[in-house]
C-alpha positions as CSV (number, residue, x, y, z in Angstrom):
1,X,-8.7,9.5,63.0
2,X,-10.2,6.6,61.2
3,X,-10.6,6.3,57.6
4,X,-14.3,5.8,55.9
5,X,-13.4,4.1,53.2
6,X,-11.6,1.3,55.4
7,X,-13.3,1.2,58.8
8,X,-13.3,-1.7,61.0
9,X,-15.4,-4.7,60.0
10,X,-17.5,-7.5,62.5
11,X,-17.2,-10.8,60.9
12,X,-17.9,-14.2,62.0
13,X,-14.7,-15.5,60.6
14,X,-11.8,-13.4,63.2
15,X,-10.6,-10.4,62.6
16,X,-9.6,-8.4,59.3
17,X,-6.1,-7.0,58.8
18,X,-6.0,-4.5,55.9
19,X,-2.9,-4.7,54.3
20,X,-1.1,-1.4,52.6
21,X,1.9,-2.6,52.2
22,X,4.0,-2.2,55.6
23,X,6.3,-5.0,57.2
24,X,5.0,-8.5,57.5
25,X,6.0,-8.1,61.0
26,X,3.5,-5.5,61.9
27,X,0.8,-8.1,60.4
28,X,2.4,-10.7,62.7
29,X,2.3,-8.8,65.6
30,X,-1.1,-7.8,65.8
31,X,-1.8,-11.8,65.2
32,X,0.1,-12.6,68.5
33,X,-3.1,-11.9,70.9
34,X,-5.5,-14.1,68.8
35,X,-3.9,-17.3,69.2
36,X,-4.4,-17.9,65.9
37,X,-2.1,-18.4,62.8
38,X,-4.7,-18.2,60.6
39,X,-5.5,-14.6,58.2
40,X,-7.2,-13.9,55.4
41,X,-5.5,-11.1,52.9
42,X,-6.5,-9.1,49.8
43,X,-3.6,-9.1,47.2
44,X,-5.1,-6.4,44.6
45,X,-6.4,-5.7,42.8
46,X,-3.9,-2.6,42.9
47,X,-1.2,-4.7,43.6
48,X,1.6,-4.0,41.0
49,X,2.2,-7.9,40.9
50,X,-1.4,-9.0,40.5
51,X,-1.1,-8.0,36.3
52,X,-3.9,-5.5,36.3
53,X,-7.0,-5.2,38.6
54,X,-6.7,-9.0,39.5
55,X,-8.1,-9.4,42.9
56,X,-6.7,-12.4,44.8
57,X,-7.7,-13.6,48.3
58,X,-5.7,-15.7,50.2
59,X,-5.9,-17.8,53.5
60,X,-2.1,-17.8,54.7
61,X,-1.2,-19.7,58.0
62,X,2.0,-18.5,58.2
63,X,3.5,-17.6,54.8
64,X,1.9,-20.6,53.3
65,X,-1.2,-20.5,51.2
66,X,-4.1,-22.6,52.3
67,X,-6.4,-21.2,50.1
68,X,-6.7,-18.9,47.1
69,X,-9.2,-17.3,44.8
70,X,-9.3,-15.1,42.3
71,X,-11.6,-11.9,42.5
72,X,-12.3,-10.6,39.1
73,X,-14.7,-8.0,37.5
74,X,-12.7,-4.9,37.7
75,X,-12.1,-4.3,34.5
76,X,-15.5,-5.1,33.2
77,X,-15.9,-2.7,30.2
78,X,-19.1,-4.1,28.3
79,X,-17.4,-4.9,24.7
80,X,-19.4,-7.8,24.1
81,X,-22.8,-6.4,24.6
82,X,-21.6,-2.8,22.6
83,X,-20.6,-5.1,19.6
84,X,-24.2,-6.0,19.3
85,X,-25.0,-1.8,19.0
86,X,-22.7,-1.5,15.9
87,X,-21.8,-2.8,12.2
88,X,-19.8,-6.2,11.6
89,X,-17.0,-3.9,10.6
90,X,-17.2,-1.5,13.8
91,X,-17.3,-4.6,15.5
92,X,-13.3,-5.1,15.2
93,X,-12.8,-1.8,16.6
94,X,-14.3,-3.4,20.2
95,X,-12.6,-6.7,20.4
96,X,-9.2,-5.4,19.7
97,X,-9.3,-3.8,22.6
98,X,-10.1,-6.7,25.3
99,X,-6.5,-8.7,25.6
100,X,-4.8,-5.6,24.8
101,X,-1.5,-7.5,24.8
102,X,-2.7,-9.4,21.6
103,X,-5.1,-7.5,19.8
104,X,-4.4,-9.2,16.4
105,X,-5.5,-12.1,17.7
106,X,-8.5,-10.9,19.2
107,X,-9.1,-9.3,15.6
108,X,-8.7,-12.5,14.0
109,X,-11.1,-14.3,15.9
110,X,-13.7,-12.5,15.5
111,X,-13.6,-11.5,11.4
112,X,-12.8,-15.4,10.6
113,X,-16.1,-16.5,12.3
114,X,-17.8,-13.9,10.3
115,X,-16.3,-14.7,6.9
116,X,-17.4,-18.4,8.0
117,X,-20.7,-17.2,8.3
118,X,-20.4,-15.0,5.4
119,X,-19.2,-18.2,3.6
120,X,-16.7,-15.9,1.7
121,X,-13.5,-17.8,3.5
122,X,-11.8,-19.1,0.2
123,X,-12.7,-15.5,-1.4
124,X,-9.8,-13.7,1.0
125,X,-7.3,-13.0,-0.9
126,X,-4.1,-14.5,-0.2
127,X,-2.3,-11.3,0.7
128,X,-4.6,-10.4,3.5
129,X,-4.2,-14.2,5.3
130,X,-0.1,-13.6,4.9
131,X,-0.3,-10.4,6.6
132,X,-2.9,-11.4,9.4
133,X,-0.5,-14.0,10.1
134,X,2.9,-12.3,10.0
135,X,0.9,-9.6,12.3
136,X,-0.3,-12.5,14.4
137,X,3.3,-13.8,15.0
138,X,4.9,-10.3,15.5
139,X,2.1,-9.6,18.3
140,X,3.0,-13.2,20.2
141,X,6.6,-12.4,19.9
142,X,5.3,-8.5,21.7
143,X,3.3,-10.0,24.2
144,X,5.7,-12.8,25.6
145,X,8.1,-10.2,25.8
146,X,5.4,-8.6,28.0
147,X,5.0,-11.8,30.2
148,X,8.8,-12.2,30.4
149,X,9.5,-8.5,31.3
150,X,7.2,-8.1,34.1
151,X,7.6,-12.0,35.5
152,X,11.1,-10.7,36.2
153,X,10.2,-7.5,37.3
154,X,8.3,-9.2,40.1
155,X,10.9,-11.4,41.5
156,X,13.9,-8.9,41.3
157,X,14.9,-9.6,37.8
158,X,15.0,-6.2,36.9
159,X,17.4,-7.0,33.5
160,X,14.7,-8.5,32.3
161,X,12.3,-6.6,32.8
162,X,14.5,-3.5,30.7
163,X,15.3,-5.5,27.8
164,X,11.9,-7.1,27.5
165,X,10.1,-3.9,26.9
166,X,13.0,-2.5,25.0
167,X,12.6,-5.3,22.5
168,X,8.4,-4.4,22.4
169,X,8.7,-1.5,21.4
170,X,11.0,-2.5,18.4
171,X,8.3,-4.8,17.6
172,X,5.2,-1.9,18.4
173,X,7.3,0.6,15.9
174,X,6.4,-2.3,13.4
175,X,2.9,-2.9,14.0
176,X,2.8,1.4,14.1
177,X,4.4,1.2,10.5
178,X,2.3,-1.0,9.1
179,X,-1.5,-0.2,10.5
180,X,-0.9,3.4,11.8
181,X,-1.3,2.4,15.8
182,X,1.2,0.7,18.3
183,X,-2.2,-1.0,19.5
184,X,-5.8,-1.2,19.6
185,X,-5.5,-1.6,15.9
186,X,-8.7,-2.6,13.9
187,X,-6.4,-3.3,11.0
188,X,-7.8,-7.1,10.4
189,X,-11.5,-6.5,8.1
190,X,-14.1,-9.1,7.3
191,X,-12.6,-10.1,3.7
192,X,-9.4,-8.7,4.5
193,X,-7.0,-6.2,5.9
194,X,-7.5,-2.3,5.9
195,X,-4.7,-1.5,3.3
196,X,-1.8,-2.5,2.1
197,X,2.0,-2.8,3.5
198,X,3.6,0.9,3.3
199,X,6.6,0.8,0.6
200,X,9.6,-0.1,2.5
201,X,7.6,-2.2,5.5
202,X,9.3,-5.6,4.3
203,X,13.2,-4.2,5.1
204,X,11.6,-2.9,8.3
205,X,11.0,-6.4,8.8
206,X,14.1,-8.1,7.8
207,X,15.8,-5.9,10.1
208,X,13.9,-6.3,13.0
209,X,14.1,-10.3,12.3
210,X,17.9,-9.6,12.2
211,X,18.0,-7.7,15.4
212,X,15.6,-9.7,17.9
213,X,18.2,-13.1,16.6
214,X,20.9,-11.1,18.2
215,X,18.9,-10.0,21.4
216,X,16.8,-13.0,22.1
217,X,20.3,-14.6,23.5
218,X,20.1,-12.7,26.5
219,X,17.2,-13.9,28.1
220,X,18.9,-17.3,27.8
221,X,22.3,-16.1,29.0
222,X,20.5,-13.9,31.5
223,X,17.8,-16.8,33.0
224,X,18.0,-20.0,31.5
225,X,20.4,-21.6,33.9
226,X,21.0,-18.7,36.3
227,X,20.5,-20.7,40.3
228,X,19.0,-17.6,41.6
229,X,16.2,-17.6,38.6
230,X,15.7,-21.5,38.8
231,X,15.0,-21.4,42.6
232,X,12.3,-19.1,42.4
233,X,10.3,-21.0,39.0
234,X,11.3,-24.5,39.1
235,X,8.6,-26.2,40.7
236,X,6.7,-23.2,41.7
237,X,3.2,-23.1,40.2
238,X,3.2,-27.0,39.1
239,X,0.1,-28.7,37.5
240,X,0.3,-31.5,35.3
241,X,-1.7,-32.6,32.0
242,X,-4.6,-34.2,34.5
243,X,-5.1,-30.8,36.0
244,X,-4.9,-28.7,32.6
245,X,-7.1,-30.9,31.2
246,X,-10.0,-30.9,33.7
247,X,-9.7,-27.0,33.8
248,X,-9.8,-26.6,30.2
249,X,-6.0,-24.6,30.1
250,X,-4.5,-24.1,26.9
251,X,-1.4,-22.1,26.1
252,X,2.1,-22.6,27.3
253,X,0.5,-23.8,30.8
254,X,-0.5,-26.9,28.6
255,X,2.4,-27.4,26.6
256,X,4.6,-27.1,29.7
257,X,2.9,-30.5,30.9
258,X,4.7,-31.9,27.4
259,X,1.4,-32.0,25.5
260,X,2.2,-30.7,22.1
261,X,-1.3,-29.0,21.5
262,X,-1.2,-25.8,19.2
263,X,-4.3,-24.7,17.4
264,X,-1.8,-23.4,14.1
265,X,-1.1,-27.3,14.4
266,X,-4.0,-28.9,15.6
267,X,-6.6,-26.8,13.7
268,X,-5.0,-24.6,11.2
269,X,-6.3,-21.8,10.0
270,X,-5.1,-18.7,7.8
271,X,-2.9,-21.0,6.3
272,X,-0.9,-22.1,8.9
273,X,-0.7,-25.6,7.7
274,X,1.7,-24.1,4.8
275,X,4.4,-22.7,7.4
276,X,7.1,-24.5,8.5
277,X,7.7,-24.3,12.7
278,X,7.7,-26.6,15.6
279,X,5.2,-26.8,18.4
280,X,7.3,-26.3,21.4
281,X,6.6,-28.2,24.8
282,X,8.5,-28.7,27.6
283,X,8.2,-31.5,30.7
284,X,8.1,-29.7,34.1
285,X,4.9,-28.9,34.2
286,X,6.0,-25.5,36.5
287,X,6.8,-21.7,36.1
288,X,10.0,-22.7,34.5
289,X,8.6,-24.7,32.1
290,X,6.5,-21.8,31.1
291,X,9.2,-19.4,30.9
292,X,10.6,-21.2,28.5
293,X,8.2,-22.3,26.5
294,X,7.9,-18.2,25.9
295,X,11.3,-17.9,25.0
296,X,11.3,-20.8,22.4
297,X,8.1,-19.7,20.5
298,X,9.7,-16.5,20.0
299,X,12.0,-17.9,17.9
300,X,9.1,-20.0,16.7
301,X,7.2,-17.1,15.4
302,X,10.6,-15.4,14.1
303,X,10.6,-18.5,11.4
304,X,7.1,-18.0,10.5
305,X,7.5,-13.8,9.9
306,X,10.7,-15.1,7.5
307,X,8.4,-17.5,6.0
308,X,5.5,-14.5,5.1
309,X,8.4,-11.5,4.2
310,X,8.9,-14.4,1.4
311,X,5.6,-14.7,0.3
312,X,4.9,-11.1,0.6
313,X,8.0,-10.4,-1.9
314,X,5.9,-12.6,-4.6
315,X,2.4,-10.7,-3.5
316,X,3.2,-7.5,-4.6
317,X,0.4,-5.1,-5.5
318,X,-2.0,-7.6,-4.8
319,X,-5.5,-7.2,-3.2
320,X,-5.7,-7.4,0.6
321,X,-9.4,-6.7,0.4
322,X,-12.1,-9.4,-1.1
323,X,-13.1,-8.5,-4.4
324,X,-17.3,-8.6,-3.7
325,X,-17.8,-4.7,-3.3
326,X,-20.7,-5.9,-1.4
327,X,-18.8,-6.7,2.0
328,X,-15.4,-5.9,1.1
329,X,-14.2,-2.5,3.1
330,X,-12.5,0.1,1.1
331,X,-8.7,-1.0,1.9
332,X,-7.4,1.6,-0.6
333,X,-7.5,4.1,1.8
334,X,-4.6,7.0,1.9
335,X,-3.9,9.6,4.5
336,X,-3.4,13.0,3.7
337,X,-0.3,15.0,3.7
338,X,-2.1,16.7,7.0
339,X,-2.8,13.1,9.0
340,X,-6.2,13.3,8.4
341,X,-8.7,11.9,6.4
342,X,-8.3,10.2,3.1
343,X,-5.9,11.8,-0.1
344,X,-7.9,13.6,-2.4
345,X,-6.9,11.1,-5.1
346,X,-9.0,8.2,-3.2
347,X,-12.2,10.6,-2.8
348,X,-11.8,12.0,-6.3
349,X,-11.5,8.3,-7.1
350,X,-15.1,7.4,-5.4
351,X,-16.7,10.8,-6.6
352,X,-16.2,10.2,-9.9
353,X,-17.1,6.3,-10.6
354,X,-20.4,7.0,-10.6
355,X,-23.8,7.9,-8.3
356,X,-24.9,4.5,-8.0
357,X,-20.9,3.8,-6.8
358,X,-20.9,7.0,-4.5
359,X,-24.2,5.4,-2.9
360,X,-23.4,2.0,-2.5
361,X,-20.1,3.5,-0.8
362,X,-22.3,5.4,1.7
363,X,-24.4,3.1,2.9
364,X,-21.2,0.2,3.0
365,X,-20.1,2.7,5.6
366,X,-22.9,3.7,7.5
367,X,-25.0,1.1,7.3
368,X,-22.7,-2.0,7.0
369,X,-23.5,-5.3,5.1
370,X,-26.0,-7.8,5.8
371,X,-24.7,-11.2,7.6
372,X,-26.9,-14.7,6.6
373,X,-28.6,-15.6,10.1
374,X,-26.2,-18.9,12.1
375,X,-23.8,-18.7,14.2
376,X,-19.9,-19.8,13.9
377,X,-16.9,-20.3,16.6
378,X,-13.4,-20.2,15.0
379,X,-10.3,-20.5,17.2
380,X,-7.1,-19.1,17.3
381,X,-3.7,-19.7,19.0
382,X,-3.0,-16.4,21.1
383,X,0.2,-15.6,22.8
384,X,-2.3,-17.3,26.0
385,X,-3.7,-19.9,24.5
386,X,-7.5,-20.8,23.0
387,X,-9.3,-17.8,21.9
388,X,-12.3,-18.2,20.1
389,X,-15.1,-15.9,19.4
390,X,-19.0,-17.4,19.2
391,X,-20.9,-15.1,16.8
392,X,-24.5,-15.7,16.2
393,X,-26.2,-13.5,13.1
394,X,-30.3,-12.8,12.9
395,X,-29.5,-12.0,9.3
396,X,-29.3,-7.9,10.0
397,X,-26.5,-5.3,9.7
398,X,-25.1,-5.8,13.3
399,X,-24.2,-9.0,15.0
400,X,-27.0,-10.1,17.3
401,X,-24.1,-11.4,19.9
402,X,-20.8,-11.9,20.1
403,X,-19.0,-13.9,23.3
404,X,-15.3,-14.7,23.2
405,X,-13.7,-18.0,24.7
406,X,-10.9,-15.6,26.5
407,X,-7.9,-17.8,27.6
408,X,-6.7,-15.8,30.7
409,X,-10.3,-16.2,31.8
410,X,-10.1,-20.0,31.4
411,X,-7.0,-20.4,32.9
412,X,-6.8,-17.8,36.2
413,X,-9.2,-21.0,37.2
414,X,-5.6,-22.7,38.2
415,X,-4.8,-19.9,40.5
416,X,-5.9,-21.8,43.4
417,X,-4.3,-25.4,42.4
418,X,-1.6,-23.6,41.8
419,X,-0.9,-21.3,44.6
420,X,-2.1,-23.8,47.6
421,X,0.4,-25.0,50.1
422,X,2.9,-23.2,48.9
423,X,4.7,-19.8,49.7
424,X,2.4,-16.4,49.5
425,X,5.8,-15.0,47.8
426,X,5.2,-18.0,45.0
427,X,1.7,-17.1,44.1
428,X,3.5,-14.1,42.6
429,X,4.9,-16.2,40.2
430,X,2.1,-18.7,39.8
431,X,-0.3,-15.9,38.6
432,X,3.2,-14.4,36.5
433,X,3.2,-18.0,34.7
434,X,0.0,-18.1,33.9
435,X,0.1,-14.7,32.0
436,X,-3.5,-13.4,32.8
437,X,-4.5,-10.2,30.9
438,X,-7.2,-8.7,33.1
439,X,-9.1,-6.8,29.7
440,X,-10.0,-10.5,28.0
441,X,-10.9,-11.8,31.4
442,X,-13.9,-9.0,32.3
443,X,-14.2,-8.0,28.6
């Protein structure tokens, strides 16, 4: 009985094996009549190693690569063109949601370039650049935990792949403490934050910083120097600075090549400039490289979440929201004894100030402030490298577009550089080195 949805196919090119995951041999076998090495395969974009609805074709001759491209589109959910439909504020509430391994970062994009247009950037209050950079930090440590877990997970290291995810969700009970939700957050405001650290969020912290010290040692004992997990990374995956460069790839893939370039460095922003860390590189240029570049900016951002539960200790009780009632968002917000909501203290608060109070605070809400027409493009270092959001203003209530420089989308162009000549089993961990997060690449 043959199947509709994957009949047989004339093409001018041979024939067309559909692979569903049986025995190479099979595949081999029915190659033996066409005198012909040559085949052309889909990898994905279901395939549990492609990380997400990558699609990824590849001309094998053999089980050697001689060509490879990336098929992407899958996860194409229109964020960029809703953002234009809603309020600067709503706006947050759509980008978080793109690389949804870092959605701090994708927050913090997107406000900074509208406090630049705002011109209001020296009016955030200290507070709220502390905690949009200890948040930052947490969410890098999260998603190369992420990266690491599942890069194991795909070549057998299934140790890995436990621990990684048991340490992210140590570091996801944190960002639930703090902002109410494990992800997807909204939390980072034009002027600000949304509210406050909870009472009791800064020992939370100190003991996760005292925790992660102990595990992080395992993925070193674990991988560093382990034959079996060398063989498969070192040189698998290599390009060097000439390659990054013409392809525009940032992130670890960069700094593996030795070049020491890190926006918090480079271009600082929040404050960065005031924390004390070290841009890690390494020399290999390769999967290894990568890995460990991950596993040393852990520690990295450990020294900078240190450095802001300081500062925070100093900051207490003051504002995380801009003082101009104008554009700053409420962020004294409280939730009710019954989850929903704000207390009855807050709305008894706004009630009572006065009509012209109760009014402005309606139409904050509904109808949003109004932006001064330009545009502005402020980077940031994500766990993947440069992300930058390009948001032009018409001088109205909503922005009149909003397109992000997404890394993953940048850099999946080395899939091909990458992958050719060698081993179909190495693409694998090319595309696993590369850390592609299918949401920021369709957006």
């Amino acid at each position: 009985m043959s199947d509709p949805c994957a009949s047989s196919t004339d093409t001018t090119e041979g024939r067309v094996f559909t692979v569903t995951g049986q025995d190479w041999d099979s595949i081999s076998a029915g190659l033996a009549d066409e005198g012909d090495d040559r085949v052309v395969v889909n990898m994905g974009p279901q395939h549990p190693s492609t990380h997400g609805v990558l699609r990824l074709i590849l001309e094998l001759e053999g089980e050697t690569v001689t060509e490879a491209r990336a098929g992407i589109g899958y996860l194409h959910t229109g964020i960029e063109k809703n953002m234009e439909f809603r309020t600067w504020t709503q706006g947050v509430t759509f980008c978080t949601r793109m690389d949804y391994l870092t959605p701090f970062h994708n927050e913090l994009t997107y406000v900074l370039g509208v406090e630049r247009l705002l011109e209001i950037e020296d009016q955030v209050p200290e507070k709220a650049h502390v905690m949009r950079v200890l948040l930052s930090e947490l969410n890098r440590i999260s998603s190369h935990l992420v990266c690491i877990a599942t890069g194991g997970m795909e070549i057998g290291a299934l140790t890995v792949m436990t621990i990684g995810f048991r340490e992210r969700e140590l570091t996801l009970d944190l960002f639930e403490l703090i902002t109410g939700l494990r992800m997807n957050h909204a939390f980072f405001r034009p002027g600000g934050v949304a509210q406050d650290l909870p009472e009791g969020a800064l020992d939370k912290i100190r003991d996760y910083v005292v925790l992660m010290k102990k595990r992080l040692p395992e993925y070193a004992d674990l991988c560093n120097a382990n034959p079996i997990f060398k063989g498969r990374l070192c040189d698998v995956g290599y390009l060097d600075l000439a390659g990054c460069l013409a392809l525009g790839l940032t992130g670890p893939v960069l700094r593996s090549t030795g070049y020491a370039w890190d926006l918090r460095r480079q271009q600082p922003y929040s404050g960065y400039e005031d924390y004390e860390f070290d841009v890690v590189t390494w020399d290999t240029c390769d999967a290894y490289g990568r890995f460990r570049i991950r596993l040393e900016e852990m520690w990295q951002s450990l020294r900078i979440v240190e450095q802001c539960v300081e500062r925070l200790e100093g900051l207490q009780g003051a504002p995380v929201m801009i003082a101009d009632k104008k554009i700053g968002w409420p962020a004294q917000l409280a939730v009710g004894a019954d989850g929903m909501g704000n207390s009855p203290e807050h709305i008894k608060h706004i009630m009572g100030e006065s009509m012209e109070a109760l009014i402005h605070h309606f139409k904050l809400v509904t109808e949003g402030f109004r932006v001064p027409a330009g545009q502005a493009y402020v980077p940031v270092e994500s766990a993947r490298g440069e992300l930058g959001a390009h948001v032009v203003s018409d001088g109205g209530t909503r922005p009149f577009r909003v397109h992000f420089r997404d890394p993953s989308f940048t850099n999946l162009q080395a899939t091909s550089v990458m992958s050719e000549g060698g081993m179909v089993a190495d693409v694998i961990v090319a595309i696993a080195s590369i850390d592609p997060v299918m949401g920021g690449v369709d957006r």
